[in-house]
N, C-alpha and C positions, 0 to 999 in steps of 0.2 A: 789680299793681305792687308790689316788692316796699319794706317799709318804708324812706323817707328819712331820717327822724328818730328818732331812740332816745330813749326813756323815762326820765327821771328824775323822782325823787321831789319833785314839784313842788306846792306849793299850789295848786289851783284859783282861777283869777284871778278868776272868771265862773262863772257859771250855763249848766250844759249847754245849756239852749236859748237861752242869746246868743249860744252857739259855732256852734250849729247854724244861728242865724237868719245869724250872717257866713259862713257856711259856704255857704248857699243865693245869700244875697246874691252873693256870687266868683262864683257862677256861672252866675247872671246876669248879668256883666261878660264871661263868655269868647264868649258870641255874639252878641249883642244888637246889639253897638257897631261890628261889621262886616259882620253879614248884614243889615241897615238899608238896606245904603245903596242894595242894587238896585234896589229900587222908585222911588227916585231918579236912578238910571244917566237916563235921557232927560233931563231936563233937569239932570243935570250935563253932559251932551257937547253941549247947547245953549246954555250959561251961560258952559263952560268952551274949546268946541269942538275936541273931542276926538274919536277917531272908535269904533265897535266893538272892532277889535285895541286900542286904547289902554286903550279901559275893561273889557276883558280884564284886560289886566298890572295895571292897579290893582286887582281882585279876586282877583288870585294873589298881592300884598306877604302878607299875614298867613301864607301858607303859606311864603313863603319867610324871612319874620321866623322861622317855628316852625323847619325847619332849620337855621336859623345860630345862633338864643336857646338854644334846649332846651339843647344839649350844656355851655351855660355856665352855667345856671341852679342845678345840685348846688352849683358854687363860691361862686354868689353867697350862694348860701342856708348855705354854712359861714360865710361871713364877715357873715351880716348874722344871720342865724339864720331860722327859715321863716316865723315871724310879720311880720319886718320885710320879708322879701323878698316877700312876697304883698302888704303896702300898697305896696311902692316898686311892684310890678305893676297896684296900681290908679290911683296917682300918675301911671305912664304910662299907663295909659290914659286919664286925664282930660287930660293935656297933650296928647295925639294926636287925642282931640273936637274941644277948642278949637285946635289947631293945622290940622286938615284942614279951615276954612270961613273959612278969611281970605284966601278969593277967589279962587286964584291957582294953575293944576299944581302949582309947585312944593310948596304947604303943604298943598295934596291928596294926594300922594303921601307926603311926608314925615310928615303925620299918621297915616292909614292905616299908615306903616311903625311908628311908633312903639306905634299900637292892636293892631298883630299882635305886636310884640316882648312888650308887658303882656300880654296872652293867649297868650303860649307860656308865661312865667312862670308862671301860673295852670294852665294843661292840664299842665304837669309835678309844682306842686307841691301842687295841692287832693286831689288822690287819696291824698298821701304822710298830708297833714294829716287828711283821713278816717279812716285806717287808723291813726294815733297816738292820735287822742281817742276812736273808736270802732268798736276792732276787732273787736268782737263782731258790729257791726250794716254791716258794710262793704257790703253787697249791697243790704241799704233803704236806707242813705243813697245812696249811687251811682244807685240806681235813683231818688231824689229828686232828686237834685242836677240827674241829667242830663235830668227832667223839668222841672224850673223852670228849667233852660237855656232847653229849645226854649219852654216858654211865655213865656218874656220876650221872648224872639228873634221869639214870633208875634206878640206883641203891639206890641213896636216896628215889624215889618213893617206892619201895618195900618193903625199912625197915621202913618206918613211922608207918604203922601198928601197927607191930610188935614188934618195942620201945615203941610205946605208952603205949600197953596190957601189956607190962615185967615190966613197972615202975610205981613204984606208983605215981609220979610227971605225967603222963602219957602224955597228947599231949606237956606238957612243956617242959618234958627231950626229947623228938621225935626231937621238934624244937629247943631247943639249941643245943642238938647235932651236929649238921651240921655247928658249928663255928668252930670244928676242922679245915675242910676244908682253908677256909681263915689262919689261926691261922699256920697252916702247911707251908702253900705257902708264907706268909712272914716271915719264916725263909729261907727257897729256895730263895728268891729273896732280904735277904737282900745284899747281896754282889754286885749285881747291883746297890744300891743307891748311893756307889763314882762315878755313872758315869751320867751325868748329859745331855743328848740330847736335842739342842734346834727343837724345831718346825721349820721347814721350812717356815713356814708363817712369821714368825720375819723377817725372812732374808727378804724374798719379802717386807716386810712391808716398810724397811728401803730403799727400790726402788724404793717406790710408785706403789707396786702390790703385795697390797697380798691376799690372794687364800687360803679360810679356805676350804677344800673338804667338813669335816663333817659340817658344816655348812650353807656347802652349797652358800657363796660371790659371787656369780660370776657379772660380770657388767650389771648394770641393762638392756641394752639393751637387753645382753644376757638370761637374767632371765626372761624378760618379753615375748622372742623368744620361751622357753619353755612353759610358761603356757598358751600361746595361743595357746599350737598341742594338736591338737585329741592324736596323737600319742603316747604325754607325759602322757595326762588323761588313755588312755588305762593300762600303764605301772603301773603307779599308783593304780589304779579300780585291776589291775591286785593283786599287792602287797597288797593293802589294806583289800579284801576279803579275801585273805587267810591268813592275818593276823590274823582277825579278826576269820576266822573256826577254826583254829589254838589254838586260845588262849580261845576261848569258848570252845574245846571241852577237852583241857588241864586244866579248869578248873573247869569245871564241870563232865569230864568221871567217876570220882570214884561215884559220887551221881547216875548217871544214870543208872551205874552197881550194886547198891548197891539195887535202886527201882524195880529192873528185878531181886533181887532173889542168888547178888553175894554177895559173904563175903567180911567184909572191907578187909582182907589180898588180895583175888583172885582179887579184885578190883587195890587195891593199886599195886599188881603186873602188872596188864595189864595197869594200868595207865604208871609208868614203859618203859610196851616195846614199849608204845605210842612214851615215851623220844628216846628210840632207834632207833626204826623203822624212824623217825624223820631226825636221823645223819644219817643213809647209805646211803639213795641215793648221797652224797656230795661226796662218792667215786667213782662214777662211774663218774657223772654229770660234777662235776670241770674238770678233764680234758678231756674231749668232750668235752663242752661249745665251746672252741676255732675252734674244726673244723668244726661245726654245720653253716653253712650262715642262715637256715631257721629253727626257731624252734618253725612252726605254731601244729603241730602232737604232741611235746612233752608239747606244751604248753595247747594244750586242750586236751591230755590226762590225766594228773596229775590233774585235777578237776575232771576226772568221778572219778577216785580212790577216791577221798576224795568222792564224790555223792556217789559211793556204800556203802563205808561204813556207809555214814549216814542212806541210804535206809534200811541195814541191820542191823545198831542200833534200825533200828524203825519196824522192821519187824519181824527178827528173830535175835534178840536179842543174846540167847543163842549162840550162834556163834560167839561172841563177839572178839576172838581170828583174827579171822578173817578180821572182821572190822576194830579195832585195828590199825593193821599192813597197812591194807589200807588206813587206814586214816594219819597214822604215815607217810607212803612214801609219797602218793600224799600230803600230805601238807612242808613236809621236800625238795621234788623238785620241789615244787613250787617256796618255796624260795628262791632258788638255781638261778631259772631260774628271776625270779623278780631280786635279786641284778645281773646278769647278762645282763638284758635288760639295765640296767643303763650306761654301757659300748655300748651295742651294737647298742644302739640305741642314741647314741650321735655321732655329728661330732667329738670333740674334746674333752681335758681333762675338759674346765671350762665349755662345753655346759654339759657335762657327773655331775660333781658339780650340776649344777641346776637340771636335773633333780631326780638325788640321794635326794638332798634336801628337793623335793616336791615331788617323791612317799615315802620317810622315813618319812616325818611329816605328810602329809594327809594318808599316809597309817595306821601310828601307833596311828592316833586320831580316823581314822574308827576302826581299830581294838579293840581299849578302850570301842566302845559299845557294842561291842560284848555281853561278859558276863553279866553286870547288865541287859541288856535287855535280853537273854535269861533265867535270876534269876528270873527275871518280870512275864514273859509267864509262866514259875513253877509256880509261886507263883499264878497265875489267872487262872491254868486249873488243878492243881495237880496233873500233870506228863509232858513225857518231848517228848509226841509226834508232839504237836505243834509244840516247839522245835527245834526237827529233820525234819520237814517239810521245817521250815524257811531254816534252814541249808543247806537241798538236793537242793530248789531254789536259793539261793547263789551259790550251785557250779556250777550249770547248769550255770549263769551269769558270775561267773568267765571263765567256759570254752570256752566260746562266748567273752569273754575278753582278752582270754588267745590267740586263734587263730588270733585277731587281733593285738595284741600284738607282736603274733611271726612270724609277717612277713617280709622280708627282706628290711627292709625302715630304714632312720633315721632320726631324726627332720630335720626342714629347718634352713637354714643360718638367723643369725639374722637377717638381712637385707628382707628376705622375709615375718618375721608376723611383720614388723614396722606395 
């Protein structure tokens, strides 16, 4: 992602590893507070009565907060500057904790919406804020950050359970709980707010060029050069499928394990290591990406893994450990590889913008059907073999996507789709 923030000669406010610890902290905030709450889906549609398709669409707000947030997040961040705009992102995310368990759809929804809009905040602007305090080391912090994601994400999957069963307020104290998180991180990151980063876009702005990455600006010529290439649609098809497997089976796996015979706890644990399994391949993956020219074999391997596991959700079940873990990798290095095509398959920084633009917003509106339409298929076959059928042919097409994907090409010059 190309930098948001420009450099100026600033005193150091903090000690590099306070930056580093609110750095980890963020993001810990971008998963935790929304992939939680599956292991609780049952007895919220029991509490709340709600049915599948409904608690579909509630697991698809944070995807649809990311496409309508993102594109206005560069602004907010000139006017507020990116230190203050990263707390106001965790500010909403603690209002969206305590706003989604005061009983009731409407604060369920409305919280949730608010927890996706602070976590678009955050996935736009923590990578910008990596790459300004530590350009050097962009690839191990990245590769840290996005590991102590999925472990916090696995960790709060685990104990949802089993807060719930211990309190008598039971899924309500599960899910406020998880405002510590936030509540912690802006005492860690108050000490950055004297320090005020403008966005790089400003500066361009006042040049007559400016260049929002996450939003994706680029001049229209060039914008219009991408979404005429196969090449770009593959990229996209690419990110957008596994988006979408991704976030349907993170939102429904506790349900699925729970109709095969597993306990909410064994459940909500493997939901869990779904989060983990998710972050490691980013340790391997990140730094490789760069020596890799061709990454057609890694690219249509990482969809059979996710295709086994669905084969093996839908087969043999019990084994579920297994699956799991394969679904967790091949979808964790999918993503990997998807924000990497972005780069690799642009000429340059603003061709690389548009395409980021249009696989992140077509990919994240594909992935928003995901869930309420596999809520749908439960709800019209009462089980989830359908399903996992739909699913195992998604990956088979992602993998058929993935190998065209990863071949060593890049779009054309604008100049060639006038």
């Amino acid at each position: 992602m190309t930098e948001l923030c420009h450099s100026s000669p600033v005193r150091r406010l903090s000690h590099p590893a306070v930056l580093i610890a609110g750095i980890l902290l963020i993001a810990m905030n971008l998963r935790a507070p929304f992939t939680s709450i599956a292991p609780l889906l049952e007895r919220l549609q029991a509490a709340l009565g709600f049915n599948a398709t409904a608690a579909g669409l509630l697991m698809i707000l944070p995807l649809l907060a990311f496409v309508v947030v993102s594109p206005w997040v560069p602004r907010l961040a000139r006017g507020l500057g990116l230190e203050r705009s990263l707390f106001l992102a965790l500010v909403t995310i603690a209002a969206g904790i305590v706003l989604r368990v005061q009983g009731s759809m409407l604060a369920l929804y409305l919280g949730i919406g608010l927890i996706g809009a602070g976590i678009a905040v955050g996935n736009v602007l923590l990578p910008s804020l990596v790459k300004r305090s530590f350009a050097q080391h962009v690839a191990l912090l990245t590769s840290c950050y996005v590991l102590t994601m999925g472990i916090m994400a696995a960790i709060a999957s685990a104990l949802m359970v089993p807060l719930a069963q211990g309190s008598s307020a039971g899924w309500q104290y599960a899910m406020l709980i998880v405002v510590v998180l936030p509540l912690v991180t802006m005492g860690v990151w108050w000490p950055q707010l004297s320090r005020r980063s403008l966005p790089a876009a400003a500066k361009e702005a006042e040049k007559g060029a400016e260049k929002d990455v996450e939003k994706g600006a680029a001049r229209p010529v060039r914008q219009a050069a991408v979404w005429h290439s196969p090449l770009a649609w593959q990229v996209t098809l690419f990110m957008g499928i596994n988006s979408l497997l991704f976030y349907t089976v993170n939102s429904w796996l506790p349900s699925m394990l729970a109709d095969n015979g597993f306990s909410a706890e064994k459940a909500g644990s493997l939901h869990g290591l779904l989060q983990l399994a998710s972050a490691l391949p980013g340790l391997i993956l990140v730094p490789l990406m760069p020596r890799l020219k061709d990454q057609r074999l890694i690219a249509f391997a990482t969809p059979c893994m996710s295709l086994a596991g669905f084969i093996g959700l839908w087969l043999m079940p019990k084994w579920a450990l297994v699956w799991v873990l394969l679904l967790g990798a091949g979808s964790g290095a999918s993503f990997i590889l998807a924000l990497s095509f972005m780069g690799l398959r642009a000429r340059d920084a603003m061709q690389s913008a548009s395409l980021s633009s249009m696989a992140q917003t077509l990919g994240y509106l594909l992935a928003a059907m995901g869930p309420p339409l596999i809520g749908a298929l439960y709800d019209m076959q009462g089980n989830w073999q359908l399903a996992l059928m739909v699913c195992a042919v998604l990956s088979v097409l992602m993998a058929g996507v993935g190998w065209l994907a990863g071949r060593d090409r890049q779009l054309p010059e604008a100049s060639a789709s006038e």
